[in-house]
C-alpha angles and dihedrals in degrees: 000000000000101000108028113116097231110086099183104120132178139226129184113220097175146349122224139041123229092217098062105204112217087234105039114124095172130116081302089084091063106044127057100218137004118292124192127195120240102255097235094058086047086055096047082063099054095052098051083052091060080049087071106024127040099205106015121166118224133221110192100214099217139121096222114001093180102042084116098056096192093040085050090060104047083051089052096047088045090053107041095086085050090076097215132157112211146148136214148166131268146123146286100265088072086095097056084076120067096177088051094054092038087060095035087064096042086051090059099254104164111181126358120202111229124197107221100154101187127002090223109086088206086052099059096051106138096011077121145027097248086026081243095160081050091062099049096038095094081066110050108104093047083055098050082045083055098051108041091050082073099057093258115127122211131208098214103206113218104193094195120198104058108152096247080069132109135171095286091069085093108057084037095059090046098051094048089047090056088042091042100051093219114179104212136011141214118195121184141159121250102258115189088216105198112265091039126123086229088056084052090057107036094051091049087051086046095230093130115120091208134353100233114029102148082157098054091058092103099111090234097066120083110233104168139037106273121229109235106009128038133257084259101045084049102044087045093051098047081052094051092040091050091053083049098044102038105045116119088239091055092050088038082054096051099042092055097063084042098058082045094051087056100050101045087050085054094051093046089059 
């Protein structure tokens, strides 16, 4: 990689998710359980990565990186001298632990991605096995609120299509992002990737579209017969929530209160 002018590299922490999401296709579908890197192997890495590039920007490739809260700050506190800007994956709860997120910003985090899935608590039963993302769902805006105080941006993740759904999810989604002051979103369809708890049901409950559709795992494309909307009503409503998400007057929007966020948080201290 020495050479090359992007300088965005990547580190893997960990592999699994405890909660274990029905749709999730990511590294929790190898591992048996969740693993987590010593942090000072994690740091050796890091390091090697600052040999080769003088500012590179880290992605750490993980699906929960703080899921270990106690492991997360001694990493934190390993890493701070370090002087790196990165970004990961984890989850809402995050935000229960000032100390975590305070660490989190003097260690150059610079964005975290959030599953959130849907902003409705009745909408995410049986997302996931303990219907843990239900239960947090009430605070999720006082969380992003949290987060992003600290100059740390989230991605909240919408998945649209759940089966508790209709075609009022879109208009939903748009209007908590907007309340929300998310910086930035990620909008997807729900895809029953093979291997997946949610295939195995869908295709018990015979709502695939096709068996085998490897070229239709984008996460834009419907696969499967929706619950409560049809093929069309979903496809047209993704269309319609990605032109009013992704406008330059909506991100401008939505900068603007982040930059203000930021501010207000620095004046405060």
């Amino acid at each position: 990689v020495k050479g090359r002018d992007y300088n965005r590299m990547t580190v893997q922490t960990s592999r699994g998710c405890p909660i274990n999401c029905e749709f999730c296709a990511a590294s929790l579908r190898i591992t048996s359980s969740f693993q987590q890197k010593p942090v000072e192997l994690v740091v050796e890495e890091l390091e090697a990565i600052k040999d080769v590039f003088e500012t590179p920007f880290i992605e750490l490739a993980d699906d929960n990186t703080f899921v270990n809260k106690k492991w997360g700050k001694a990493f934190l506190r390993a890493i701070e001298p370090l002087k790196l800007h990165w970004f990961t994956e984890t989850d809402i709860s995050v935000a229960d632990d000032m100390e975590l997120l305070d660490l989190m910003r003097e260690a150059g985090c610079r964005q975290i991605l959030i599953g959130l899935e849907s902003p409705n608590p009745a909408q995410l039963a049986r997302v996931d096995p303990h219907d843990w993302k239900a239960r947090r769902a009430d605070h999720y805006m006082e969380a992003i609120d949290r987060i992003q105080s600290r100059g740390i941006s989230v991605n909240g993740c919408f998945v649209l299509g759940l089966d508790a759904h209709t075609d009022k999810i879109f208009e939903s989604v748009r209007d908590f992002i907007r309340q929300s002051n998310l910086l930035e979103a990620q909008v997807t369809v729900l895809t029953p990737f093979p291997g997946t708890p949610l295939y195995t049901r869908l295709r018990r409950e015979q709502r695939l579209l096709k068996e085998r559709f490897w070229d239709r795992c984008t996460l834009f494309d419907v696969n499967y017969k929706p619950k409560n909307m049809s093929v069309e009503e979903l496809e047209k409503g993704l269309r319609w929530l990605f032109r009013e998400l992704y406008c330059d007057a909506e991100f401008s929007r939505r900068r603007r209160h982040f930059m203000e966020l930021v501010k207000k948080r620095k004046h405060a201290a």
